[in-house]
C-alpha positions in Angstrom: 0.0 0.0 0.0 1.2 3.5 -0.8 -0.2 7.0 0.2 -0.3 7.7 -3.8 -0.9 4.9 -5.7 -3.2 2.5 -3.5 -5.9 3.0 -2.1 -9.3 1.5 -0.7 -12.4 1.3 -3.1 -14.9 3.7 -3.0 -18.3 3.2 -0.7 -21.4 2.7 -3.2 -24.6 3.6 -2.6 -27.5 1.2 -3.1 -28.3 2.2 -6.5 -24.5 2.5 -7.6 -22.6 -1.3 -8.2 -19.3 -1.6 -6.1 -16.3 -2.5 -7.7 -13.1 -3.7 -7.0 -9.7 -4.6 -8.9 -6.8 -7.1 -8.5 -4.3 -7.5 -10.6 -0.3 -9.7 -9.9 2.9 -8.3 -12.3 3.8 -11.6 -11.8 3.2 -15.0 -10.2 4.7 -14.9 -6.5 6.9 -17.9 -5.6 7.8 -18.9 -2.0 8.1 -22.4 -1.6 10.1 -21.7 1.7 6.9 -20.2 3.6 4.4 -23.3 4.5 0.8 -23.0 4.2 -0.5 -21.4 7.2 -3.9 -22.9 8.4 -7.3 -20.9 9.5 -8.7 -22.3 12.9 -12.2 -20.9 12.1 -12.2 -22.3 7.9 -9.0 -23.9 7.1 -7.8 -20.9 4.5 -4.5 -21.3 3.6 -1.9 -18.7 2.7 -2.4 -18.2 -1.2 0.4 -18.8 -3.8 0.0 -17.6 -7.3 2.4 -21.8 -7.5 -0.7 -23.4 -6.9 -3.3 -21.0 -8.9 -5.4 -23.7 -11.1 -8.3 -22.9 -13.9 -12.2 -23.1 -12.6 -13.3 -26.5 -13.8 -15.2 -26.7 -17.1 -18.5 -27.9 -15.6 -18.2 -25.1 -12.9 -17.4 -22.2 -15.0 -20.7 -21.0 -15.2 -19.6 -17.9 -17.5 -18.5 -19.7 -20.0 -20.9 -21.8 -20.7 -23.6 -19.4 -20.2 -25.4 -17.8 -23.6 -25.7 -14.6 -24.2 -29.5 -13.7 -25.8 -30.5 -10.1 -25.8 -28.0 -8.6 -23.7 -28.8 -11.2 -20.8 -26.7 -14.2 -20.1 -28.2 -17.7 -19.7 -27.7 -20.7 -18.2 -29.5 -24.3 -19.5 -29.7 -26.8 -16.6 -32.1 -30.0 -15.8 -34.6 -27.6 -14.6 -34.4 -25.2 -17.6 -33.3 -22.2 -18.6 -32.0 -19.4 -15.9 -31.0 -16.3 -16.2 -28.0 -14.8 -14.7 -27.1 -11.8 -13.0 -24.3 -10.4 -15.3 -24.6 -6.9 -17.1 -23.2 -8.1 -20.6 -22.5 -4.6 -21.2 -20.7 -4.0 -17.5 -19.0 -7.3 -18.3 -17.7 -6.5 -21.9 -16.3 -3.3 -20.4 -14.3 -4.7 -18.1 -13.0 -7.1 -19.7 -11.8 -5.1 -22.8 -10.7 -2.9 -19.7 -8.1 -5.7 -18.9 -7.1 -6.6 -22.2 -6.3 -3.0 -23.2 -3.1 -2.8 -20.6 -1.9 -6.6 -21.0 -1.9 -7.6 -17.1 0.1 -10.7 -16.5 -3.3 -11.4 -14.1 -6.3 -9.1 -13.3 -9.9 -9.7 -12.6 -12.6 -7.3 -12.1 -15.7 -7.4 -9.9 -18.7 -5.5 -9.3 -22.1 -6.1 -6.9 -25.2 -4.1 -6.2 -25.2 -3.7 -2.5 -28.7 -3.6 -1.8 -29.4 -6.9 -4.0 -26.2 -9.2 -3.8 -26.9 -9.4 -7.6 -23.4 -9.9 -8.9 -23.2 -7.9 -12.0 -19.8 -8.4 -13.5 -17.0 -11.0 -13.2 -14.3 -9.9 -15.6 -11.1 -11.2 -16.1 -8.1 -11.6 -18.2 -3.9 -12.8 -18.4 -1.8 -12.2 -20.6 0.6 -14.3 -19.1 -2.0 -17.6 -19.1 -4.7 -16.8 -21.8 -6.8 -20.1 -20.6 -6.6 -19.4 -17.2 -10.2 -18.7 -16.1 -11.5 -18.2 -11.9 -9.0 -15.0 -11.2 -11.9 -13.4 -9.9 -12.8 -15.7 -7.6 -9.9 -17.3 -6.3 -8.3 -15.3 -3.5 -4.8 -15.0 -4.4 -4.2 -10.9 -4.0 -2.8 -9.2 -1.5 -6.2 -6.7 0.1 -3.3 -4.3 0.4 -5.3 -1.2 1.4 -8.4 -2.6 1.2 -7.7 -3.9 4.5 -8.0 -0.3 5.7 -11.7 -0.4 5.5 -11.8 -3.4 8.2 -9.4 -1.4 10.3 -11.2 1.6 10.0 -14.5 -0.2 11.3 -12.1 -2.1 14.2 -10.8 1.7 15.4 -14.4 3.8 14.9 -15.4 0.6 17.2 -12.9 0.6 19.9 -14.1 4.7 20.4 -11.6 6.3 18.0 -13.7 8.8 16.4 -13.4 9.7 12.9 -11.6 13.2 13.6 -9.2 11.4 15.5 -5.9 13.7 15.0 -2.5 12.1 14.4 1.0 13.5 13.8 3.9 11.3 11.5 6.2 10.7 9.4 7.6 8.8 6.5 5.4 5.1 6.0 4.9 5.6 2.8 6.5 2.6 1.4 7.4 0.7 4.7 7.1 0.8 8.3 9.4 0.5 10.8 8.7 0.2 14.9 10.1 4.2 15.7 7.4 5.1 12.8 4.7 4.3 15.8 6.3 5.9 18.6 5.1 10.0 18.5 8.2 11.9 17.5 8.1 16.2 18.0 10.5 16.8 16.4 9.9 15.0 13.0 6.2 14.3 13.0 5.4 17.4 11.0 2.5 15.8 8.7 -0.5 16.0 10.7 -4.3 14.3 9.8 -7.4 12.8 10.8 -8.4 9.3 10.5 -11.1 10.0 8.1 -8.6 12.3 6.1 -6.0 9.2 6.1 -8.8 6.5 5.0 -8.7 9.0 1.5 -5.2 9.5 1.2 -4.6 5.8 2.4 -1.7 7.1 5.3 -0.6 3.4 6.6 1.8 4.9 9.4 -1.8 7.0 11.0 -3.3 3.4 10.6 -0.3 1.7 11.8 0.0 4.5 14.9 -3.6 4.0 16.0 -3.4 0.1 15.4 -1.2 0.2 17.8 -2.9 2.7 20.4 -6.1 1.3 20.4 -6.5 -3.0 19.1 -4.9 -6.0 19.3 -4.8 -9.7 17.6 -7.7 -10.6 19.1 -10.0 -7.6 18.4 -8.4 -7.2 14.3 -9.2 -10.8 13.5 -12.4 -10.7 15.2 -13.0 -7.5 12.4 -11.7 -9.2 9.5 -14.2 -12.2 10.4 -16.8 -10.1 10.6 -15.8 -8.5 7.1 -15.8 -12.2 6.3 -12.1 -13.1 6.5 -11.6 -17.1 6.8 -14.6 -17.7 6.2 -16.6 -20.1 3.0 -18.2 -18.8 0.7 -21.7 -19.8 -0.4 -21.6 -18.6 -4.5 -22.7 -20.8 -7.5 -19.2 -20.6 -8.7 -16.1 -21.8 -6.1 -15.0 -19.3 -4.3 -12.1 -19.1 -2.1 -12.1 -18.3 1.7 -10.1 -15.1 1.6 -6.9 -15.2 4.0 -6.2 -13.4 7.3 -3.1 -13.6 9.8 -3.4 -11.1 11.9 0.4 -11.2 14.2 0.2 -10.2 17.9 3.5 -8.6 18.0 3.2 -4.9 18.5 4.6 -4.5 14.5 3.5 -6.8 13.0 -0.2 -5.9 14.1 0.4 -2.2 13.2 1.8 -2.9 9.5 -1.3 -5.3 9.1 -3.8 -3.6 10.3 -2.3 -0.9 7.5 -2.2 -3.0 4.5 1.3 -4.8 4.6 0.3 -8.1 6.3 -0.5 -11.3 5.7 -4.3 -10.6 4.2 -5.3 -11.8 0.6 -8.8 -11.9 -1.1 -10.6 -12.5 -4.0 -11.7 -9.5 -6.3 -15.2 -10.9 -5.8 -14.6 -10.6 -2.1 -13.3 -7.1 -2.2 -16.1 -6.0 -3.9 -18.5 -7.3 -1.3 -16.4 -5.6 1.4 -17.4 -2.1 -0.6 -21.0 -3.4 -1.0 -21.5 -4.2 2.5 -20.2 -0.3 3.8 -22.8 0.7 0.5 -26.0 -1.2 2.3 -25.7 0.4 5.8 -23.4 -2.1 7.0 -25.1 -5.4 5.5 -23.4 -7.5 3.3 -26.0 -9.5 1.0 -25.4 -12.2 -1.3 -23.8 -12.7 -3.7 -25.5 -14.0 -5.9 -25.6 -15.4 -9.8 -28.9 -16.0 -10.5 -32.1 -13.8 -10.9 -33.9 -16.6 -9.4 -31.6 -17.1 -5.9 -32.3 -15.9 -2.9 -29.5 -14.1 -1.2 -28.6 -14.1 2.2 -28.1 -11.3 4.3 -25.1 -10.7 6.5 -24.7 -7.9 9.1 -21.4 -6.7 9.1 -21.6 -3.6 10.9 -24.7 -1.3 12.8 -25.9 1.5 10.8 -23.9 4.2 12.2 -20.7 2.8 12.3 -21.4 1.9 8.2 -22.5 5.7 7.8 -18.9 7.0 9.4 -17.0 4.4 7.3 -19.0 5.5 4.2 -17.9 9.1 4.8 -14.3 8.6 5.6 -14.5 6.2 1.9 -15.8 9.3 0.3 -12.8 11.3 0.7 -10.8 8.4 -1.4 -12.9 9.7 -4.6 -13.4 13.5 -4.2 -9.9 14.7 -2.6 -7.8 11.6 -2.1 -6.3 8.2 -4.2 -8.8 7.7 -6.7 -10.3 10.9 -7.3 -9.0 11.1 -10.8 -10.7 8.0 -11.4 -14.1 9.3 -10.4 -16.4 12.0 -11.9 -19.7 13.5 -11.0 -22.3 12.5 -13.0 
């Protein structure tokens, strides 16, 4: 994660899909670090080593038609409709294709609904590879931030929370979350650091105000090692959170041990979008999606307004226009 470059994706409202990207430069390799093993749902560490295509039979995409701008589906029970915006979906993917990534996907949900409305994907690197969006092989970087920034607004930290630093920009060290006079002269709020994705004010408050226990407990709730119910397999996204005093901090900013699939990320976004309730998803116009709560109402409305600084003053708002 970077203050510049990376940055968490934008609340949506109901009426608005949510969106997320991942994309890999290249396949990470690291056959030194074992697979490290979920309690709660047996996720393992990912490892682009072991990424493998979505089966034939289960790669419901491709084998759905497209009539009329809708995407179908023939099964013993007839013919079903899916959820997928053809036009969403062609976007997207030409959207990949156009800058070549060795591995991208793209996702994107309506919150209110669960309805998932695009599953893009494309690599240049594997043409026939198919399931990037699904499989949960990308570090949630900043992402992560949004799951922090629910853990610290419910620990008491309010949103104008004021914090001094320096430096963190591309690292962070253990004197980066001790208070420092004499260098700290950038000063901001939590909410103003959530848009400008500031790890070392997340890393600083991290440290104040959770630990392990409380993080992971957040990331479950943002559904972190858990299953996934979706017609298409979907991995459980993966979540270490360290109880050493750095290694919580630089997690809880964005460098840890956290990965996820695009489809995941996207219902993270939704979920902030629908008041704090994170439904679905779902593929089907005829399924009935479930309904998770995430967070209460209040604390989704804060996290929605500290998300909206990302698009009108902070990472992404050259990416976003009024309309």
């Amino acid at each position: 994660p970077s203050e510049s470059r990376d940055s968490p994706p934008p609340a949506a409202t109901n009426e608005v899909e949510a969106a997320t990207s991942a994309s890999q430069a290249r396949p990470a390799k690291d056959p030194s670090t074992p697979p490290q093993a979920s309690a709660e749902a047996g996720a393992a560490r990912p490892s682009f080593d072991k990424l493998q295509p979505t089966p034939a039979d289960k790669d419901l995409l491709a084998r759905a038609t497209l009539e009329n701008g809708r995407y179908y589906l023939d099964g013993p029970e007839g013919k079903r409709a899916l959820t997928i915006d053809a036009a969403l979906q062609e976007r997207m993917t030409k959207l990949l294709e156009t800058y070549d990534v060795p591995f991208g996907a793209l996702a994107a949900i309506e919150p209110a609904t669960g309805r998932v409305l695009a599953l893009a994907e494309h690599s240049e690197e594997n043409p026939a590879m198919r399931g990037l969006a699904v499989q949960a092989l990308y570090p949630a970087a900043s992402i992560f931030k949004i799951v922090t920034g629910a853990a610290l607004l419910s620990a008491g930290v309010p949103a104008s929370e004021r914090v001094c630093y320096h430096g963190g920009k591309r690292g962070l060290t253990k004197r980066l979350l001790e208070d420092d006079p004499r260098r700290d002269r950038r000063c901001t709020t939590l909410a103003k650091a959530m848009g400008d994705s500031t790890n070392v004010v997340f890393a600083k408050l991290a440290n104040r105000s959770l630990d392990a226990a409380s993080l992971t407990r957040w990331a479950e709730k943002f559904r972190f090692n858990q299953s996934w119910s979706f017609a298409v397999p979907t991995d459980a996204s993966f979540a270490k959170i360290p109880e050493d005093e750095l290694g919580l901090a630089t997690t809880a900013a964005g460098f840890g041990e956290v990965f996820l699939s695009p489809l995941h990320g996207a219902a993270i976004a939704a979920a902030v979008g629908n008041r704090g309730a994170m439904v679905g998803p779902v593929l089907f116009d005829d399924e009935v999606a479930a309904e998770h709560r995430v967070v209460d109402e209040r604390l989704a409305a804060e996290l929605s307004d500290m998300l909206e600084n990302t698009v009108t003053s902070g990472t992404a708002r050259q990416a976003f226009r009024e309309r």
